[in-house]
HTML snippet that shows the backbone in 3Dmol.js (N, CA, C, O; Angstrom):
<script src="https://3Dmol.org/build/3Dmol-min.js"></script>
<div id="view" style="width:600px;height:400px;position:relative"></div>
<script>
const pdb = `
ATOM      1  N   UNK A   1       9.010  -1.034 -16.142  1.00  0.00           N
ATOM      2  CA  UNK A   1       8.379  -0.865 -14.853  1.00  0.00           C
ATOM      3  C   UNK A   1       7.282   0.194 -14.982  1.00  0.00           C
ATOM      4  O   UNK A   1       7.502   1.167 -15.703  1.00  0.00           O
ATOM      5  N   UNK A   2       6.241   0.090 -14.405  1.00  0.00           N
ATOM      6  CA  UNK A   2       5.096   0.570 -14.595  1.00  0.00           C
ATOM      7  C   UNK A   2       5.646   1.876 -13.552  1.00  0.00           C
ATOM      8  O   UNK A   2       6.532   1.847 -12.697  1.00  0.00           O
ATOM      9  N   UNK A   3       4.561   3.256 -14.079  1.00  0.00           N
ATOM     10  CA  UNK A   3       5.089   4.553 -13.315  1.00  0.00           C
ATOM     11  C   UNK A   3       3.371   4.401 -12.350  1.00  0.00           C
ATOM     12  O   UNK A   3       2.320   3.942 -12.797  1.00  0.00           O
ATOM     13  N   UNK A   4       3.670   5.032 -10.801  1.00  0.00           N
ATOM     14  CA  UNK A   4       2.715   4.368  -9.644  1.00  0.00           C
ATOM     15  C   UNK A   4       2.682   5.890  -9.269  1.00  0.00           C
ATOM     16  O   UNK A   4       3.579   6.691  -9.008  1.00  0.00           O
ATOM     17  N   UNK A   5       1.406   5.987  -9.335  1.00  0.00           N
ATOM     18  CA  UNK A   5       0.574   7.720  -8.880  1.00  0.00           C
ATOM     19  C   UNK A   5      -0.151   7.361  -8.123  1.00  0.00           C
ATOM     20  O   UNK A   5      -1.152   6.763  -8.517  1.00  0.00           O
ATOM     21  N   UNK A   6       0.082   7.601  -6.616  1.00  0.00           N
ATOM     22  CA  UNK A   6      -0.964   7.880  -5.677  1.00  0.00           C
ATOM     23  C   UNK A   6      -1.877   8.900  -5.500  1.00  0.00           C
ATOM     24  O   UNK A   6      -1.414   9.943  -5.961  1.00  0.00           O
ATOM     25  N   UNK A   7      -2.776   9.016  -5.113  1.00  0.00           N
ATOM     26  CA  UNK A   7      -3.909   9.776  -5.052  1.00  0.00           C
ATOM     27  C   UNK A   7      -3.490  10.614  -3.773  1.00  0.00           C
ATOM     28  O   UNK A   7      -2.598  10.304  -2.983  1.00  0.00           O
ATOM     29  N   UNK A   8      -4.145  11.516  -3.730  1.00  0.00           N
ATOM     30  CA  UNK A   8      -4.017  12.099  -2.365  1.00  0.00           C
ATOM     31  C   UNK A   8      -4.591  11.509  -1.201  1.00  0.00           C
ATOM     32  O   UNK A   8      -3.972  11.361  -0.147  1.00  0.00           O
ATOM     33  N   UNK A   9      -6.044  11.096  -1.437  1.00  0.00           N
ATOM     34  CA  UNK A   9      -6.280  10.320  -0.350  1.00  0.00           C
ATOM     35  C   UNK A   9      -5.587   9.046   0.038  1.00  0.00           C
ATOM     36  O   UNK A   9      -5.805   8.628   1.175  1.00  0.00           O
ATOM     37  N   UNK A  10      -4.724   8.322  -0.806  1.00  0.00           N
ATOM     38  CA  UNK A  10      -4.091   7.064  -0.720  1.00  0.00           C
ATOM     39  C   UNK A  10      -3.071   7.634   0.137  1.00  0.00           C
ATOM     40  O   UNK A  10      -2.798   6.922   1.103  1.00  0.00           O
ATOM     41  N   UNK A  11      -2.423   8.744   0.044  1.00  0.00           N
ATOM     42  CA  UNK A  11      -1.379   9.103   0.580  1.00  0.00           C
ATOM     43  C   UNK A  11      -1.755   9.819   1.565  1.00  0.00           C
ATOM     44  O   UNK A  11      -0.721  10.133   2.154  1.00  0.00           O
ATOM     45  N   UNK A  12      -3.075  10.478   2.345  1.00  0.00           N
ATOM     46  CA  UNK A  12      -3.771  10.644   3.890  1.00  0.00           C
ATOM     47  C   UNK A  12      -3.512   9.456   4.041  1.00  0.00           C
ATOM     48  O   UNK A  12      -2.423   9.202   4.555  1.00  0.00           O
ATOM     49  N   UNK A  13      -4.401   8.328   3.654  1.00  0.00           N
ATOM     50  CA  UNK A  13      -4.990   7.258   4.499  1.00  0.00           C
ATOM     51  C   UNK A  13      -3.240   6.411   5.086  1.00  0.00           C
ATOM     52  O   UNK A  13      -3.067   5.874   6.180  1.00  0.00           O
ATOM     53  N   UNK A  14      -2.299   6.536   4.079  1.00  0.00           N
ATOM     54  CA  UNK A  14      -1.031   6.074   4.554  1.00  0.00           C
ATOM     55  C   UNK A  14      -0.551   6.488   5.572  1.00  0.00           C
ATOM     56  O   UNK A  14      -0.419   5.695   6.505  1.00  0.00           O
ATOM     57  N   UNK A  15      -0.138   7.857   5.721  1.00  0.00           N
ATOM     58  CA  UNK A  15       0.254   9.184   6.685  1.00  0.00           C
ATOM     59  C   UNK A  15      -0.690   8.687   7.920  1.00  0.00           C
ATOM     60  O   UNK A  15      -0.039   8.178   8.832  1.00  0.00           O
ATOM     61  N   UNK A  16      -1.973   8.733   8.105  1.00  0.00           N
ATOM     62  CA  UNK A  16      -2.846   8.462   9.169  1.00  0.00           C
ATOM     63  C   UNK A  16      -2.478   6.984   9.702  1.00  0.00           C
ATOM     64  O   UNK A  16      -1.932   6.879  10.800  1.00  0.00           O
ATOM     65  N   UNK A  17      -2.654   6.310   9.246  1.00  0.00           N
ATOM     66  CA  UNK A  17      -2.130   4.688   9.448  1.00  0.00           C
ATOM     67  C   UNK A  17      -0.725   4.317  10.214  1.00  0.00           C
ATOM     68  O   UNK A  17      -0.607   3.533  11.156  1.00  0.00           O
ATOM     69  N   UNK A  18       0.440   5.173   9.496  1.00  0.00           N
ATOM     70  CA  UNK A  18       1.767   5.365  10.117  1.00  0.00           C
ATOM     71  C   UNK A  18       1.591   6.499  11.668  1.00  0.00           C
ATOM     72  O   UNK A  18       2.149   6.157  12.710  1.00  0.00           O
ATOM     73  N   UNK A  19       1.065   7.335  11.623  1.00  0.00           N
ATOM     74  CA  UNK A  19       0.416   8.248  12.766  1.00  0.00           C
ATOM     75  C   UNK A  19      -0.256   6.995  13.780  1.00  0.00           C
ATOM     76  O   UNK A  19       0.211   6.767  14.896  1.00  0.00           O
ATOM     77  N   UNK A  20      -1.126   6.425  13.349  1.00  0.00           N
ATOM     78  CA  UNK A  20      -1.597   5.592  14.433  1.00  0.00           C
ATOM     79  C   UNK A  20      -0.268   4.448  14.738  1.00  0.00           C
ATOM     80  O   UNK A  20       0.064   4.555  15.919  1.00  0.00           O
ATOM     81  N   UNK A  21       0.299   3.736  14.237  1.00  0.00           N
ATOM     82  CA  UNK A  21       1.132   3.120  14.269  1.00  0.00           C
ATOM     83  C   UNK A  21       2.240   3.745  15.616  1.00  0.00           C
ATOM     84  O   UNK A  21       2.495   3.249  16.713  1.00  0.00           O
ATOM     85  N   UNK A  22       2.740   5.068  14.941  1.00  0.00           N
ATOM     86  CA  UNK A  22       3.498   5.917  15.775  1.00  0.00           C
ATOM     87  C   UNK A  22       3.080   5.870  17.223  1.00  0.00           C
ATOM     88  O   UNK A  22       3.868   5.728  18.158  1.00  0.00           O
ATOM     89  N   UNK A  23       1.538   6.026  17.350  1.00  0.00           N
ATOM     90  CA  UNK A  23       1.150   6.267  18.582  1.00  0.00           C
ATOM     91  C   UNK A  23       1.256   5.256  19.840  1.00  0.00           C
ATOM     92  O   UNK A  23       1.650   5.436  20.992  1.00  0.00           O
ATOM     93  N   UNK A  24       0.607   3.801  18.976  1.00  0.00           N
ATOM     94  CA  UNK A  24       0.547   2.719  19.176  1.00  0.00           C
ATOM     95  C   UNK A  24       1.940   2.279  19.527  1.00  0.00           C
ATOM     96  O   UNK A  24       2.045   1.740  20.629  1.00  0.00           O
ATOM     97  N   UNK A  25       2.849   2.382  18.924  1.00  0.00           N
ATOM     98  CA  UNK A  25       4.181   1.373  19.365  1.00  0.00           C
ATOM     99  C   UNK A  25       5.219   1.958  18.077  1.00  0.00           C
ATOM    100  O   UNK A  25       5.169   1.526  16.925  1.00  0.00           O
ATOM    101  N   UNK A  26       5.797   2.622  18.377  1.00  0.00           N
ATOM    102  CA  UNK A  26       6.961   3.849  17.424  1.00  0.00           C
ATOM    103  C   UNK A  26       7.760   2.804  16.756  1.00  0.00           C
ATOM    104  O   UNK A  26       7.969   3.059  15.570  1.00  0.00           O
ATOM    105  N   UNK A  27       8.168   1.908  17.104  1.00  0.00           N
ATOM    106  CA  UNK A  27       8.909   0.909  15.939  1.00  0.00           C
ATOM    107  C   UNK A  27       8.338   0.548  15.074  1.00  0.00           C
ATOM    108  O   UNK A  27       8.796   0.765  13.952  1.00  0.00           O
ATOM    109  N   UNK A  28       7.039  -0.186  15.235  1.00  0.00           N
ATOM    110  CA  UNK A  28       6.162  -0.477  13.993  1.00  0.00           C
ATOM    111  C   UNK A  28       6.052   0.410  13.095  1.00  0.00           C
ATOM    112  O   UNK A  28       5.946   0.135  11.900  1.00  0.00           O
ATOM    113  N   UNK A  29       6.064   1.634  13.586  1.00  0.00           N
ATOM    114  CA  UNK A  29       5.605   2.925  12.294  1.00  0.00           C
ATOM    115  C   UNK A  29       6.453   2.781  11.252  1.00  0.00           C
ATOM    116  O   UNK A  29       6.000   2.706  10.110  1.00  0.00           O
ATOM    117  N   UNK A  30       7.657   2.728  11.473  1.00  0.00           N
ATOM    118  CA  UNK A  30       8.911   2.604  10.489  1.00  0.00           C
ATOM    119  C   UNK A  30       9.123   0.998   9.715  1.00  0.00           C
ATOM    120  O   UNK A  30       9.941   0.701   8.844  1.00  0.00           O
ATOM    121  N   UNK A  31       7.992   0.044  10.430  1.00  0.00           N
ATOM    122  CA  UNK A  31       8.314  -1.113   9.783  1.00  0.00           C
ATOM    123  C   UNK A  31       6.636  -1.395   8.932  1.00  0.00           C
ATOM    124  O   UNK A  31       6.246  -2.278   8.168  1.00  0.00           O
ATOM    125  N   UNK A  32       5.957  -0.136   9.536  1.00  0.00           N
ATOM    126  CA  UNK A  32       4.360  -0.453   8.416  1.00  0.00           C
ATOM    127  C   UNK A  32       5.099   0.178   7.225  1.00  0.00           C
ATOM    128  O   UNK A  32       5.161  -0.492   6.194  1.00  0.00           O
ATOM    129  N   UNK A  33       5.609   1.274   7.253  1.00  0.00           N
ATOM    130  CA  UNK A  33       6.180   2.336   5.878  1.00  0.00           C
ATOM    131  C   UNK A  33       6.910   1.503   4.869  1.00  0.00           C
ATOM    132  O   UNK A  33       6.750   1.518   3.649  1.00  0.00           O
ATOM    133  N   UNK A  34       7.788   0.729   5.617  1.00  0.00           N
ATOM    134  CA  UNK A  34       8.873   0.401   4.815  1.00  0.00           C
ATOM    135  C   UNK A  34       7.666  -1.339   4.360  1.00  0.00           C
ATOM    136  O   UNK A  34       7.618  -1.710   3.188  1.00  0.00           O
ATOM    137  N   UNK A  35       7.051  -1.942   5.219  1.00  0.00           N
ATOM    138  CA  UNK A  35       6.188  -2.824   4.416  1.00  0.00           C
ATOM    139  C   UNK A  35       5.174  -2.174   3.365  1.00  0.00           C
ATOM    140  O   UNK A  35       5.137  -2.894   2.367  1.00  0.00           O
ATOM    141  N   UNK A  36       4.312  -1.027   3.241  1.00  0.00           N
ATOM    142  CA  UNK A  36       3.951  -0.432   2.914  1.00  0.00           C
ATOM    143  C   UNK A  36       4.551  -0.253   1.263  1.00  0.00           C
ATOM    144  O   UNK A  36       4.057  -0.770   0.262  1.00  0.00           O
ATOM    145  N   UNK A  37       5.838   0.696   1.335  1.00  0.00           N
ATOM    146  CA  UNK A  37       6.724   0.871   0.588  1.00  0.00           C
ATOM    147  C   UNK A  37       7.372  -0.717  -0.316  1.00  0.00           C
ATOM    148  O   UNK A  37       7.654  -0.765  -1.514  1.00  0.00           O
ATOM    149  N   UNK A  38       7.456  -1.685   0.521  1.00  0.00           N
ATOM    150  CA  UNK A  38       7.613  -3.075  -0.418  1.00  0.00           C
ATOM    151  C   UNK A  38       6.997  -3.305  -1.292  1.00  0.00           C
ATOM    152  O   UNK A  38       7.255  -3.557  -2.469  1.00  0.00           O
ATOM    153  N   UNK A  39       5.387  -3.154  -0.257  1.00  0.00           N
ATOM    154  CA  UNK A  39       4.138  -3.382  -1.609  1.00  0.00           C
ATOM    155  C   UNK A  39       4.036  -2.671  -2.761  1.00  0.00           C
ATOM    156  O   UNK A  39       4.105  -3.252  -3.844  1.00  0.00           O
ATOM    157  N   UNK A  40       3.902  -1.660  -2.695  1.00  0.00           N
ATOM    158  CA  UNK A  40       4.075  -0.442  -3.765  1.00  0.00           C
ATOM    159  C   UNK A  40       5.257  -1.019  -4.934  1.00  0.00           C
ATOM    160  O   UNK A  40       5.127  -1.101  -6.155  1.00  0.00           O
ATOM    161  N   UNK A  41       6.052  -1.261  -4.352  1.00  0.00           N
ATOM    162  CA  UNK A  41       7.550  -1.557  -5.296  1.00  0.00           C
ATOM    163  C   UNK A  41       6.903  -2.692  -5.888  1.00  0.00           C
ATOM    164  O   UNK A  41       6.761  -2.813  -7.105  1.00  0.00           O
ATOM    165  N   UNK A  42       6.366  -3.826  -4.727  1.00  0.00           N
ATOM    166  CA  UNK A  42       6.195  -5.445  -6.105  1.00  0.00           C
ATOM    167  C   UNK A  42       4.882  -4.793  -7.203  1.00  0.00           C
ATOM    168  O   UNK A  42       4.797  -5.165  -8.373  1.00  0.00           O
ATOM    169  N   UNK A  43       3.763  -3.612  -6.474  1.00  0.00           N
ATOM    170  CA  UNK A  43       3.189  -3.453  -7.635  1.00  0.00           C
ATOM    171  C   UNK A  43       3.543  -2.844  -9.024  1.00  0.00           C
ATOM    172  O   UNK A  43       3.111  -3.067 -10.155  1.00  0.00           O
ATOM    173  N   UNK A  44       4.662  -1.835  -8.440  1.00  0.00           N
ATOM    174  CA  UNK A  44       5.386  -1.663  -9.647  1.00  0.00           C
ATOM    175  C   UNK A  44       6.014  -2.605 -10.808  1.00  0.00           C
ATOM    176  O   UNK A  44       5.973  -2.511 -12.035  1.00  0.00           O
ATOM    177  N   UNK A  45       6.568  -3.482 -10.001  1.00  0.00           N
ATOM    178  CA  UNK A  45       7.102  -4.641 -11.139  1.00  0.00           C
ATOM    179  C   UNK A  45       6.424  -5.692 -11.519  1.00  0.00           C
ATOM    180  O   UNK A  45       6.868  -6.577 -12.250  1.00  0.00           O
ATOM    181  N   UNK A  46       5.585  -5.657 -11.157  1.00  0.00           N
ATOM    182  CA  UNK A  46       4.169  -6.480 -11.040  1.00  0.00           C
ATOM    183  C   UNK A  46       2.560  -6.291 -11.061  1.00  0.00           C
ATOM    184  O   UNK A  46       1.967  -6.611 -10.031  1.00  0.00           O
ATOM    185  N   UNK A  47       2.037  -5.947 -11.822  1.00  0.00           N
ATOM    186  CA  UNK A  47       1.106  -5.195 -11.552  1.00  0.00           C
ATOM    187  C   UNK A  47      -0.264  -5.925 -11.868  1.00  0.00           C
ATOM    188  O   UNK A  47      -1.404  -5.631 -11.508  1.00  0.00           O
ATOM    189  N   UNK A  48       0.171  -6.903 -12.605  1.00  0.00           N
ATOM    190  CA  UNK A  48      -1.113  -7.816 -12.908  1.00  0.00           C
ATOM    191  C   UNK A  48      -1.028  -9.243 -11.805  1.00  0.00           C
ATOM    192  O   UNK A  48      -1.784 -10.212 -11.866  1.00  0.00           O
ATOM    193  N   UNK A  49       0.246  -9.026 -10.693  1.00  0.00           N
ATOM    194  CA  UNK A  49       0.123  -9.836 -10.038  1.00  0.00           C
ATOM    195  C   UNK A  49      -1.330 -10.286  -9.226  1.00  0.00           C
ATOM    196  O   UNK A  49      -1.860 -11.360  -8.945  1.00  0.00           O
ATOM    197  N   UNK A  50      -1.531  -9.407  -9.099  1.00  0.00           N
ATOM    198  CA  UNK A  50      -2.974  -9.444  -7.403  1.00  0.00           C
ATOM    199  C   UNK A  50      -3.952  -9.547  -7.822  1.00  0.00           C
ATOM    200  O   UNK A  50      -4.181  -9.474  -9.029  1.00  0.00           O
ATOM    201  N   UNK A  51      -4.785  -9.741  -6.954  1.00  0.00           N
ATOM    202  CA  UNK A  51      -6.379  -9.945  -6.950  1.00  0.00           C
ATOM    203  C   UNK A  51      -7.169  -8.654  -7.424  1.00  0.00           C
ATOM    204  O   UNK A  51      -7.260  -7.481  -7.063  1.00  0.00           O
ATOM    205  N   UNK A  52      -7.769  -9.582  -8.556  1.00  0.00           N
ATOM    206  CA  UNK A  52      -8.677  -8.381  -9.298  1.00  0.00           C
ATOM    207  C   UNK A  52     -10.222  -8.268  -8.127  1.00  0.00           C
ATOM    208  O   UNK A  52     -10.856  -9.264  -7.780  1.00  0.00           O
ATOM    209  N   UNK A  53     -10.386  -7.563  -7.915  1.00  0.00           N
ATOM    210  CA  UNK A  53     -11.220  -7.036  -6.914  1.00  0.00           C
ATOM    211  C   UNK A  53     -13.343  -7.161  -7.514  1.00  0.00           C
ATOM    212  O   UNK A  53     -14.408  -7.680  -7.178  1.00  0.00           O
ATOM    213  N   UNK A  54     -12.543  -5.986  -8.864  1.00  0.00           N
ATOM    214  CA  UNK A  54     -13.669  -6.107  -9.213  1.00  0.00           C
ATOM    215  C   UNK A  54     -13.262  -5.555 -10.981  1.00  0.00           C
ATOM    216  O   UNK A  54     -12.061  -5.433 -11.224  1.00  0.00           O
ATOM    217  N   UNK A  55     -14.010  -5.329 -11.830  1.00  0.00           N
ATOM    218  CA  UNK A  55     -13.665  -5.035 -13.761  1.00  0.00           C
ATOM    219  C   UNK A  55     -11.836  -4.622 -13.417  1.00  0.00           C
ATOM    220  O   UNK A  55     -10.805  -5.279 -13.555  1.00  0.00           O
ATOM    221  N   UNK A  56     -12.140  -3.104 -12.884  1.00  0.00           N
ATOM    222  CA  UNK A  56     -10.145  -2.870 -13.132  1.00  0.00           C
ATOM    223  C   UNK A  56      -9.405  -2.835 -11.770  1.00  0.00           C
ATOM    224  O   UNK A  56      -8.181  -2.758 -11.672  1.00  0.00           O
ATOM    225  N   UNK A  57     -10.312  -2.902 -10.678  1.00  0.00           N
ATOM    226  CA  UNK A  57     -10.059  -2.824  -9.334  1.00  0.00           C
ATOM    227  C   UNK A  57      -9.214  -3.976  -9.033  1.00  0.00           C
ATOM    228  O   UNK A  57      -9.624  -5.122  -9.219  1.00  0.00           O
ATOM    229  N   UNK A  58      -7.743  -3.650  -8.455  1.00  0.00           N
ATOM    230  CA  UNK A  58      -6.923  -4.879  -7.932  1.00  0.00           C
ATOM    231  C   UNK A  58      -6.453  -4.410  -6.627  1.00  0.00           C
ATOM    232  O   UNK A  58      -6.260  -3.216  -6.398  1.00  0.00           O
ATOM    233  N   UNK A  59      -6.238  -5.499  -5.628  1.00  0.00           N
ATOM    234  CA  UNK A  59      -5.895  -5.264  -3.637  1.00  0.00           C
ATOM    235  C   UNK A  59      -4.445  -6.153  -3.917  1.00  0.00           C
ATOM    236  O   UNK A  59      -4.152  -7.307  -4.228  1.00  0.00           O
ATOM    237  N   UNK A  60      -3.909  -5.192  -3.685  1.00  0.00           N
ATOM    238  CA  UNK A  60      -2.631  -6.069  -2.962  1.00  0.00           C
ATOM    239  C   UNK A  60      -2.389  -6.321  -1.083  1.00  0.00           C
ATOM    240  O   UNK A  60      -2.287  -5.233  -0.516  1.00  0.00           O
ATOM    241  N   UNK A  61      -2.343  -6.895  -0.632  1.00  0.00           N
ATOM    242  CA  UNK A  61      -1.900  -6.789   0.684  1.00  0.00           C
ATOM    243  C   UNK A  61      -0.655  -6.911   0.962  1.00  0.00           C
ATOM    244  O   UNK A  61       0.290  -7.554   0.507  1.00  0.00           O
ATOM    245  N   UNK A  62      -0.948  -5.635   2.405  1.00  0.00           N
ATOM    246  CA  UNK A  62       0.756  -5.151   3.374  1.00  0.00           C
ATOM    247  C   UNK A  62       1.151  -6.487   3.760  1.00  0.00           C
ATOM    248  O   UNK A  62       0.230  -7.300   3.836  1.00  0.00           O
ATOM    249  N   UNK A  63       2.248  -6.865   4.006  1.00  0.00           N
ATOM    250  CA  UNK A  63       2.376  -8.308   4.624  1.00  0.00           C
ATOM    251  C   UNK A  63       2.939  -7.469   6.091  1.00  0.00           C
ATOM    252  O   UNK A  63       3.522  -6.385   6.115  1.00  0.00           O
ATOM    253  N   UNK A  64       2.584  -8.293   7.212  1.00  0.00           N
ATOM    254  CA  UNK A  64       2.460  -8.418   8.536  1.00  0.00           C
ATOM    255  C   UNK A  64       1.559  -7.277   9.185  1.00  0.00           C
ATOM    256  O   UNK A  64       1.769  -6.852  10.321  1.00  0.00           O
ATOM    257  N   UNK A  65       0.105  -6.629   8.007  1.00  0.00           N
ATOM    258  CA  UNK A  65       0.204  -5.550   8.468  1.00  0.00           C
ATOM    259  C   UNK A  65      -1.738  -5.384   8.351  1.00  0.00           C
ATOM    260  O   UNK A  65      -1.870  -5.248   7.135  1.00  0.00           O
ATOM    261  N   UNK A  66      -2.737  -5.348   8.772  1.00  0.00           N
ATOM    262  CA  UNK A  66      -3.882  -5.563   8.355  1.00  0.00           C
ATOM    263  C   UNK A  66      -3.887  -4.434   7.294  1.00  0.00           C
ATOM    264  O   UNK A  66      -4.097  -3.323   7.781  1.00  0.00           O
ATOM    265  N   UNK A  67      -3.728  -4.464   6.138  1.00  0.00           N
ATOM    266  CA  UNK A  67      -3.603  -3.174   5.354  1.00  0.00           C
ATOM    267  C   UNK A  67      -3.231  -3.510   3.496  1.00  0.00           C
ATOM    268  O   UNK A  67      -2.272  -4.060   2.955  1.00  0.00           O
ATOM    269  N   UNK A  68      -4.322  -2.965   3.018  1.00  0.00           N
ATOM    270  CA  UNK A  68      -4.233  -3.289   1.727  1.00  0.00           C
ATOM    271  C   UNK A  68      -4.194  -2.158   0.851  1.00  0.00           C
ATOM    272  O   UNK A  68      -4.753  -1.107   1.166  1.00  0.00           O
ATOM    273  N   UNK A  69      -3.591  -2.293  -0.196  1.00  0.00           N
ATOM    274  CA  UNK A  69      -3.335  -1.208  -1.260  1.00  0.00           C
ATOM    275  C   UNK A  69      -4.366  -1.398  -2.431  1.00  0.00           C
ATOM    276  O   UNK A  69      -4.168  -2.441  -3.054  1.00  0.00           O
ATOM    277  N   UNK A  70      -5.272  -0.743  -2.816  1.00  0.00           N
ATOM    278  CA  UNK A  70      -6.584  -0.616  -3.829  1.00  0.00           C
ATOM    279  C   UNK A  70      -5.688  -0.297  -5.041  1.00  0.00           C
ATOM    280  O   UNK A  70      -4.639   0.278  -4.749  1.00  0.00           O
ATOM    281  N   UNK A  71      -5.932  -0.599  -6.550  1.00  0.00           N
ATOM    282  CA  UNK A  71      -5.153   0.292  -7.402  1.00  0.00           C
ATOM    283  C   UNK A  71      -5.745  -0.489  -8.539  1.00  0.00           C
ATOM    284  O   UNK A  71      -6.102  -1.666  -8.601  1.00  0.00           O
ATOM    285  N   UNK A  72      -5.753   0.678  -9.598  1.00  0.00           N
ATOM    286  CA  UNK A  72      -5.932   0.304 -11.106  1.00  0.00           C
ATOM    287  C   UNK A  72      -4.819   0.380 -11.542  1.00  0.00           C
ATOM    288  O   UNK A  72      -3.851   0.877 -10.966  1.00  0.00           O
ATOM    289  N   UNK A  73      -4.855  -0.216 -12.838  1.00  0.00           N
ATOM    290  CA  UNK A  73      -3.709  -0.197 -13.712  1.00  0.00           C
ATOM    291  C   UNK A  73      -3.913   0.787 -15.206  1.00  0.00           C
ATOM    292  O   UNK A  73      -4.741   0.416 -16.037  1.00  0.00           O
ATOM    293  N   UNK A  74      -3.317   1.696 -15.373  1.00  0.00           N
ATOM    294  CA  UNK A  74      -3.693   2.414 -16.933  1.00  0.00           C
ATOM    295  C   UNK A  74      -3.194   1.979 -17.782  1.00  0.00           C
ATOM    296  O   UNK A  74      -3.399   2.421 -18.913  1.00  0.00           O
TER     297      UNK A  74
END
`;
const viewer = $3Dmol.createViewer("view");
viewer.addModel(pdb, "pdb");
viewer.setStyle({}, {cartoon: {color: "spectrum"}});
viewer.zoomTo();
viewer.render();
</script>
C-alpha cells in the first residue's frame, strides 16, 4: 500500500469544505469526511487507478460530493 502525504493546503482546502458543509446542513459534514476519507483509502490501494490529468497529475473524485482529490504518485 502506497504511504499518502497531504499537503497542507490539501488539508485547508478539506477542513474549509467540511466547515462549509457544517454550516450548510451538519449531517453532510460527517458524510463529506468520511466520503472524502474513502477516496483517500481507494487511492491508497490504488493509485494508478484514476484519471491522469495531465504528465504526473491524477483527480480522483468524492462520490456524492462535487469534490475531487488532485495527487501525484512518487
Amino acid at each position: 500500500m502506497k504511504r499518502l502525504r497531504l499537503t497542507p493546503e490539501a488539508e485547508l482546502d478539506i477542513d474549509e469544505a467540511h466547515l462549509w458543509y457544517h454550516r450548510q446542513a451538519p449531517d453532510r459534514a460527517a458524510d463529506f469526511l468520511a466520503a472524502v476519507n474513502a477516496c483517500l483509502a481507494t487511492i491508497q490501494r490504488h493509485p494508478q487507478a484514476f484519471t491522469l490529468v495531465d504528465a504526473t497529475m491524477r483527480r480522483a473524485l468524492v462520490r456524492r460530493f462535487p469534490y475531487a482529490v488532485f495527487y501525484e504518485i512518487e
